[in-house]
C-alpha positions in Angstrom: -42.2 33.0 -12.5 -39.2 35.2 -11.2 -39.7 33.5 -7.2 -39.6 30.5 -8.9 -36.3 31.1 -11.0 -35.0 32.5 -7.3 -36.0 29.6 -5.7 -34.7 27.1 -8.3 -31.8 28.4 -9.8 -29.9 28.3 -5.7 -30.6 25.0 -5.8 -29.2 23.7 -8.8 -26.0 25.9 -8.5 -25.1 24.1 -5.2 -25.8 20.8 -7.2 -23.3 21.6 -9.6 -20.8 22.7 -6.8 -21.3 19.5 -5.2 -20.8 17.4 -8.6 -17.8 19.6 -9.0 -16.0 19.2 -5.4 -16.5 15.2 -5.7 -15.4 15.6 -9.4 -11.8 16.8 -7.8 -12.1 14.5 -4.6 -11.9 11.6 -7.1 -9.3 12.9 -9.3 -6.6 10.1 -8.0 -2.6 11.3 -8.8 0.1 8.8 -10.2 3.3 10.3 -9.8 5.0 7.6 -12.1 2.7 8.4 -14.7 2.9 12.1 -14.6 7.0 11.7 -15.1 7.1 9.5 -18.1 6.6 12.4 -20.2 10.0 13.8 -18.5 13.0 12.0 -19.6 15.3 14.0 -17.7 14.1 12.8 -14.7 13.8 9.1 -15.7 16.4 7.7 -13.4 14.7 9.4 -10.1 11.0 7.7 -11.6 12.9 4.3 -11.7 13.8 4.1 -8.5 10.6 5.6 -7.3 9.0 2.5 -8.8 12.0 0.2 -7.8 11.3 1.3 -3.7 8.0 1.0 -4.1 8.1 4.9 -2.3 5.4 5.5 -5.7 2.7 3.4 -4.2 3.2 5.8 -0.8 3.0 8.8 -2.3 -0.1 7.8 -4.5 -1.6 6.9 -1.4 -1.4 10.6 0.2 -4.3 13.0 -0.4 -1.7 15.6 -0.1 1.9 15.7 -0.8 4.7 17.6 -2.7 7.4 15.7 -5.0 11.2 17.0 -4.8 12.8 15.8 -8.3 16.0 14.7 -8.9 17.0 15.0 -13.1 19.5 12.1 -14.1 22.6 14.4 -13.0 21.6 14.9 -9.5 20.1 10.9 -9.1 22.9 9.1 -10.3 25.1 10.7 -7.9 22.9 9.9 -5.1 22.3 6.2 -5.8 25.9 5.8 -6.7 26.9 3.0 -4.5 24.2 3.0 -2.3 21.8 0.3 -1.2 18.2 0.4 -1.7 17.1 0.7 1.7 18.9 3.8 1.7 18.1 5.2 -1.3 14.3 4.3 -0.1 14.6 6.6 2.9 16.3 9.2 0.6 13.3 9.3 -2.0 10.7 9.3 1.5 12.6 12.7 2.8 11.9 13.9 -0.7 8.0 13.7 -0.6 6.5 16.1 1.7 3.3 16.0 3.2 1.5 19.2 2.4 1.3 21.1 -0.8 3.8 23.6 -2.2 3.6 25.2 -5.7 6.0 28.0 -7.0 3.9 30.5 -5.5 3.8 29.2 -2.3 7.4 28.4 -1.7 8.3 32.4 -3.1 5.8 33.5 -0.2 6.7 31.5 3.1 5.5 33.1 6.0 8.4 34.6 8.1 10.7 33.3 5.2 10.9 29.9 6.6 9.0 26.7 7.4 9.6 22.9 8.6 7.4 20.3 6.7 7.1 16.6 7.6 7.9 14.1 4.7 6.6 10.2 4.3 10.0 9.3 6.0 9.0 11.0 9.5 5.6 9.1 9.0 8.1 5.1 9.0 9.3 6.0 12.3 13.1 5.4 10.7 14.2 8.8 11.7 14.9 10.0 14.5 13.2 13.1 16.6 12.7 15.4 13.6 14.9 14.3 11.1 12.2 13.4 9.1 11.3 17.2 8.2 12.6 19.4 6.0 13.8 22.8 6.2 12.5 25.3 3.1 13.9 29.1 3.2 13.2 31.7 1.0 17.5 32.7 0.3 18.9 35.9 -0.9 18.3 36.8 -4.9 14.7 34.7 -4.8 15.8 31.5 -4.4 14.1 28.9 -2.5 16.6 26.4 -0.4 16.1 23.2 1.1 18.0 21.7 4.1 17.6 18.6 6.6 17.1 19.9 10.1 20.3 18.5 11.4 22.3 20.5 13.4 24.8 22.1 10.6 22.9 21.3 7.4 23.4 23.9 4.2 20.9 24.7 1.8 22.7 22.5 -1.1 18.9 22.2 -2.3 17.4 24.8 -4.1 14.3 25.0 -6.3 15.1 24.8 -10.0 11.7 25.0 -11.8 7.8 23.4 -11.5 7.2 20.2 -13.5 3.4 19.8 -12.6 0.7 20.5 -10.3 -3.1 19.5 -9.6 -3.9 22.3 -6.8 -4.3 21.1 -4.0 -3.5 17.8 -4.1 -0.5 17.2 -5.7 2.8 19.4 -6.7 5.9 18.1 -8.7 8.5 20.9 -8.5 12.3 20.0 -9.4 15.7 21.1 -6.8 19.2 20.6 -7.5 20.5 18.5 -5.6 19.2 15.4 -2.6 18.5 16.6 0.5 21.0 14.2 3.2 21.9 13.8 6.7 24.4 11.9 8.4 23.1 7.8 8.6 20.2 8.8 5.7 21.7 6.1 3.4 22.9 3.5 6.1 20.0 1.7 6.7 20.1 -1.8 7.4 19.8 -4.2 4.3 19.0 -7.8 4.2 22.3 -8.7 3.1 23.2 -8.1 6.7 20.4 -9.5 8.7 19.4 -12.8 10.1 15.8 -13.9 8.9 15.2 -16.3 11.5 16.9 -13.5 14.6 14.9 -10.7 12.7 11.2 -13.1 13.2 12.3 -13.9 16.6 13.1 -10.1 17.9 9.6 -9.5 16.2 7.8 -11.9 18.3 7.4 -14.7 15.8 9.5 -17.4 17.3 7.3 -20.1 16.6 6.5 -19.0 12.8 10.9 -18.9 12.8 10.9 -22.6 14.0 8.6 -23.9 11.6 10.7 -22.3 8.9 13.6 -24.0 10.2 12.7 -27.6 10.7 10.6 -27.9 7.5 13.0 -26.3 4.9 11.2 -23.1 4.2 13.0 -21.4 5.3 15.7 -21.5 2.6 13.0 -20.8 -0.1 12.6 -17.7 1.3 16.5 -17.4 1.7 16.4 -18.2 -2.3 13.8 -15.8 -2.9 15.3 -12.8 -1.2 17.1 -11.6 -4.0 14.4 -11.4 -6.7 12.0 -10.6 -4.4 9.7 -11.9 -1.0 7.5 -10.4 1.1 6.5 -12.5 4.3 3.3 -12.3 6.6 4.6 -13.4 9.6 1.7 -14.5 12.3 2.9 -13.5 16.2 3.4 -16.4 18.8 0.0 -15.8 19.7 -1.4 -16.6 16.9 -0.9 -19.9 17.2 -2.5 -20.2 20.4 -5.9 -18.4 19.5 -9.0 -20.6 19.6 -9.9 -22.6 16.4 -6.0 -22.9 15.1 -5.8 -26.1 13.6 -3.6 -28.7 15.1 -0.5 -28.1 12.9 0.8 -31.9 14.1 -2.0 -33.5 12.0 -1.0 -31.7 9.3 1.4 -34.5 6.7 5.1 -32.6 5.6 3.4 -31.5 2.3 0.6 -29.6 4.2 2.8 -27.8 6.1 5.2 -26.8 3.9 2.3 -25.8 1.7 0.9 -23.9 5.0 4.1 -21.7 5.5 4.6 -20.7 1.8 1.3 -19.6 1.6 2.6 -16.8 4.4 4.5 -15.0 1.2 4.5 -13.6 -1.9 6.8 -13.7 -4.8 7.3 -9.9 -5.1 8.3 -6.9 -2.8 4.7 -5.5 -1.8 5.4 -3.6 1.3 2.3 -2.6 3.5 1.6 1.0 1.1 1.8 -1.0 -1.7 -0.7 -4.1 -0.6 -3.4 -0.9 0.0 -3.6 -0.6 -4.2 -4.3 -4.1 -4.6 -7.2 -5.1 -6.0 -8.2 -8.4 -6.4 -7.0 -11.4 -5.5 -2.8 -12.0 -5.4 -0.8 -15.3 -5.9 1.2 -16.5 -2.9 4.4 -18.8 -3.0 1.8 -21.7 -2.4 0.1 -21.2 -5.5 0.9 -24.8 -7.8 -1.0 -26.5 -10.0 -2.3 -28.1 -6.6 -4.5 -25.1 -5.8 -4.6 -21.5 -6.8 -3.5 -20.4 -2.5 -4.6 -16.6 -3.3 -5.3 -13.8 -0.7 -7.3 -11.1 -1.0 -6.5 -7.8 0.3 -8.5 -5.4 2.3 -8.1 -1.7 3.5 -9.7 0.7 5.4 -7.9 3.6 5.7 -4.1 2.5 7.3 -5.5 -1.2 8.0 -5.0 -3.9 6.0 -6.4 -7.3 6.3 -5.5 -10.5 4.4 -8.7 -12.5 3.4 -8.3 -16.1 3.2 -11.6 -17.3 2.9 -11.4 -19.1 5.8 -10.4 -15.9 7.9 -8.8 -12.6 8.0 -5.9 -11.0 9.7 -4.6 -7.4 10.5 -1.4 -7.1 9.1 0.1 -5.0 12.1 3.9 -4.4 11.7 6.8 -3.9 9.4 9.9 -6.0 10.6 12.2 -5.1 7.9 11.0 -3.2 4.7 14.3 -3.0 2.5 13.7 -3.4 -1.2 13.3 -6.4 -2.5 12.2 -7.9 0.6 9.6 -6.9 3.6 8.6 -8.7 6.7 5.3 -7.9 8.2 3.7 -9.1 11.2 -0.1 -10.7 11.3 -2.3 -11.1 13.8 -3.7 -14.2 12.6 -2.3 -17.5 11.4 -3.6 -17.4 7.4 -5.2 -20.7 6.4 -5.7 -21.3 2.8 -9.2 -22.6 1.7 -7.4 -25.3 -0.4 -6.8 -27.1 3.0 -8.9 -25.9 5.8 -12.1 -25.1 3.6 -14.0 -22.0 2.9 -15.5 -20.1 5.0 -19.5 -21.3 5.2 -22.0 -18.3 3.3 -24.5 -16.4 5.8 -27.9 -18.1 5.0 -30.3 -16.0 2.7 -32.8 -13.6 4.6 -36.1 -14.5 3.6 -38.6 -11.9 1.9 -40.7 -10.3 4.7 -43.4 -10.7 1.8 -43.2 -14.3 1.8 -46.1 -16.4 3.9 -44.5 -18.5 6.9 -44.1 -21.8 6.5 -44.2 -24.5 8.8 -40.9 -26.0 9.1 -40.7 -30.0 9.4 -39.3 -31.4 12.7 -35.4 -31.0 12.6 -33.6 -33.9 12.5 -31.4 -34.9 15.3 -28.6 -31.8 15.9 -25.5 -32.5 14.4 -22.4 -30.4 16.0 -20.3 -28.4 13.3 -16.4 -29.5 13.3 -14.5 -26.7 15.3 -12.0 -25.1 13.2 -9.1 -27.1 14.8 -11.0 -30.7 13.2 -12.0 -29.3 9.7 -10.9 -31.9 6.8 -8.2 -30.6 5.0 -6.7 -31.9 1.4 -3.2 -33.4 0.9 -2.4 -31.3 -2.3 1.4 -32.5 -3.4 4.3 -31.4 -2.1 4.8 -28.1 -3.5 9.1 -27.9 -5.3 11.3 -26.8 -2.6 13.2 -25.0 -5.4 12.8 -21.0 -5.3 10.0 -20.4 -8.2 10.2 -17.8 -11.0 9.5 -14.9 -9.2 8.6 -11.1 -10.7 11.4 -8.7 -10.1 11.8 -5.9 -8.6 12.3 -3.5 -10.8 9.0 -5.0 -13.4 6.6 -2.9 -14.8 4.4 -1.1 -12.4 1.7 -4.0 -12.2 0.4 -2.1 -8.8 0.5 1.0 -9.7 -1.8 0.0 -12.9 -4.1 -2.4 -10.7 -4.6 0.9 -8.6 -5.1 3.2 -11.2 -7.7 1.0 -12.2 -9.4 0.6 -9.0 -9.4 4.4 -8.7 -10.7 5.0 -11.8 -13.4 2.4 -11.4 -14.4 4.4 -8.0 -14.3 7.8 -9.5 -16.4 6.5 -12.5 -18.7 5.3 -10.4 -20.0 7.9 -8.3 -18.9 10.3 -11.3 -21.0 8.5 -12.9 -24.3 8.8 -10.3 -23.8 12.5 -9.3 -23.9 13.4 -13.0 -27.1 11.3 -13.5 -28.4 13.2 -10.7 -27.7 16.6 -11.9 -29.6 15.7 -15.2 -32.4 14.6 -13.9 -32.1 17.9 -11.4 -31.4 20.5 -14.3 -34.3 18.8 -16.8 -36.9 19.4 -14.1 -35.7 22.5 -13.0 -35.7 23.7 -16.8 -38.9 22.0 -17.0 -40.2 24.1 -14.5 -39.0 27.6 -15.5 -40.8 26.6 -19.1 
C-alpha cells in the first residue's frame, strides 16, 4: 500500500500543478476594469478607453501600467490632440513586469524597457523605451531616453498587481519628449493623398467618382475605420467585374469597406462575433467577421477573407488599414458554397447513378449579385468615440468563455484523477 501511495500521490500532485498553471494562463487582465474602483485616476482610464491604447494593453501577456491621477492627466491632455495623447498613454505601458519590489531592486540601479509605443514604429530609434533609475533617498525615477531628459517621473505608490502578468503602479508626472504630442491628426491630412501614398489608388478613385468618399469625410468626426484593399487587389483572379455592378451596388460595395466606430487593428483582435459595416440597411445586414491568430487579422466575408496588413493613419476617431483582398459582401456576390459532408467510413458503398451532363460553376467574376437599394448618402448615426467600452466587454466575454472552457475540462479531469486515485489508496 505505501509503493502505491508513492506511486500515486507524484502523479496527482503534478495534475494539480498543471490545473493550476493553466488556471493563471487564463486569468485575462482588463486594465479599464481594474481602475473604476480608482476615482482619482478616472481621467487617465477615460482616455485609455477613448484611444483605444486599453484594447493594446489587454492584448499583452505582459506589461506594466504608469498612472496618471486627475492632477497629472489633465495637464497632459490640456490642449492636445488625440493622436498625441495616444502615443503618450503607449510610452506609458511597458512591456515587461515591474512591481514595487522590483523597481526598489534594479540591477546596477538602472534599466531601459520597451513600451507598446516602440512596438507602432511611430518613434524613432529608441525613443520608444523608457529610462527607470533607482534616485537618491529610495525613489524610483522615470525618464524618456532623449538626449537631456530629467527624471520629472517618479514612483508614487502601487495600485494593483496580478504577478506576473500585469502591474498598475502610479508616477507623478507623464513621461515626454520633444514631438511626443505632435503627431499627425486627420484634421490635417488628405484622405484620398493618404490611400494613394498607401498604395490604394484605385480604392481612392472609386471613392471619388461615386460619392463615398464624402460619407467617410462626414463620418470622420464621430468615428470611421476603413479597410482599404491595395491596387492589387483589384487585379487578383476571381474579382468581380466592378463595371457590371449598377451605382447602388457599388456604392453599397465601398461602404461595406468601413465601420461606423474607431476599431484600430488591437482593438478588431477582441471582437467576437460578427460587426456591422457602414453597408449595413434594412437592404441586408453587410457584417464581417473578424479573425485572429496571434498579430493577424482577417476579415471574413463569407465569400472570402483578407489579411488586414497595414495601418495608414491610426489617430482617434479614425484608422485606415490596408487589406489584401477586395471584401465582397454575401448580400451581392453570394456565400461562400459549404464543403460537402464526409461520409461515415461505416456506411456500405453505394452505386452512384450516371452523372448528368457537367455543368461549369460561374467563376467568381460572373456570380449573380442582388440590386439591394441605394443605401442614404447621408453620414448614418454612428457610435462615438468615447461610448461605453462595447469591446472591451465583447472581449472579456470571449476570454472568459475560453478560460471557462478549459477551466472547466482540466477540473473534470482532476476529479475523475483524484476519485480513482483515492479509490485506489482505499
Amino acid at each position: 500500500m505505501a509503493m502505491k501511495k508513492q506511486a500515486i500521490l507524484p502523479s496527482v500532485l503534478l495534475l494539480l500543478a498543471l490545473f493550476c498553471g493553466s488556471w493563471a494562463r487564463c486569468r485575462a487582465h482588463n486594465i479599464t476594469a481594474i481602475l473604476e474602483g480608482y476615482p482619482e485616476y478616472s481621467l487617465y482610464n477615460s482616455y485609455l478607453t477613448q484611444t483605444k491604447v486599453c484594447d493594446e494593453i489587454n492584448a499583452h501577456e505582459t506589461v506594466t501600467c504608469l498612472v496618471l491621477d486627475n492632477g497629472a492627466m489633465s495637464t497632459l491632455v490640456a490642449k492636445r490632440p488625440l493622436a498625441g495623447i495616444k502615443n503618450a498613454l503607449r510610452l506609458l505601458a511597458l512591456l515587461d513586469y515591474y512591481d514595487p519590489s522590483k523597481l526598489h531592486a534594479l540591477p546596477s540601479g538602472t534599466t531601459l524597457t520597451t513600451t507598446l509605443l516602440q512596438t507602432t514604429g511611430n518613434a524613432d530609434g529608441n525613443l520608444g523605451f523608457v529610462n527607470i533609475t533607482n534616485l537618491r533617498g529610495g525613489r524610483v525615477g522615470f525618464a524618456s531616453t532623449a538626449p537631456g531628459s530629467k527624471f520629472d517621473s517618479t514612483y508614487t505608490k502601487s495600485i494593483q498587481q496580478i504577478p506576473y502578468n500585469l502591474s498598475v503602479v502610479a508616477i507623478s508626472a507623464p513621461i515626454i519628449f520633444p514631438g511626443l504630442l505632435d503627431a499627425p491628426t486627420t484634421a490635417s491630412s488628405n484622405l484620398t493623398a493618404l490611400l494613394e501614398k498607401a498604395g490604394c489608388k484605385t480604392f481612392a478613385r472609386l471613392l471619388s467618382t461615386s460619392g463615398v468618399l464624402k460619407v467617410f469625410q462626414d463620418a470622420m468626426d464621430k468615428g470611421l475605420t476603413l479597410f482599404a484593399p491595395n491596387d492589387d487587389a483589384f487585379k487578383a483572379d476571381g474579382v468581380p467585374d466592378l463595371n457590371t455592378l449598377s451605382s447602388a451596388e457599388l456604392v453599397t460595395l465601398l461602404q461595406y469597406h468601413a465601420l461606423p466606430s474607431y476599431t484600430p487593428k488591437a482593438s478588431l483582435k477582441s471582437v467576437s462575433g460578427h460587426i456591422s459595416t457602414l453597408a449595413s440597411s434594412a437592404a441586408g445586414k453587410y457584417d464581417l467577421s473578424v479573425v485572429s491568430r496571434g498579430d493577424d487579422v482577417s476579415l471574413d466575408t463569407g465569400v472570402d477573407t483578407s489579411r488586414v496588413a497595414s495601418t495608414v493613419l491610426d489617430d482617434t476617431p479614425v484608422c485606415i488599414l490596408t487589406v489584401d483582398n477586395l471584401l465582397l459582401p454575401k448580400e451581392l456576390f453570394g456565400a461562400a458554397p459549404s464543403p460537402a459532408p464526409t461520409p461515415s467510413p461505416s456506411a456500405a458503398p453505394v452505386e452512384a447513378p450516371a452523372p448528368a451532363p457537367e455543368a461549369k460553376a460561374p467563376s467568381k467574376s460572373h456570380k449573380k449579385h442582388h440590386s439591394p437599394p441605394a443605401p442614404p448618402i447621408a453620414s448614418p448615426e454612428l457610435a462615438p468615440s468615447d461610448a461605453p467600452t462595447a469591446a472591451a466587454d465583447k472581449a472579456d466575454t470571449k476570454t472568459s468563455a475560453a478560460a471557462a472552457t478549459q477551466i472547466g475540462t482540466l477540473a473534470t479531469i482532476a476529479l475523475v484523477f483524484s476519485t480513482w486515485a483515492m479509490a485506489s489508496l482505499a
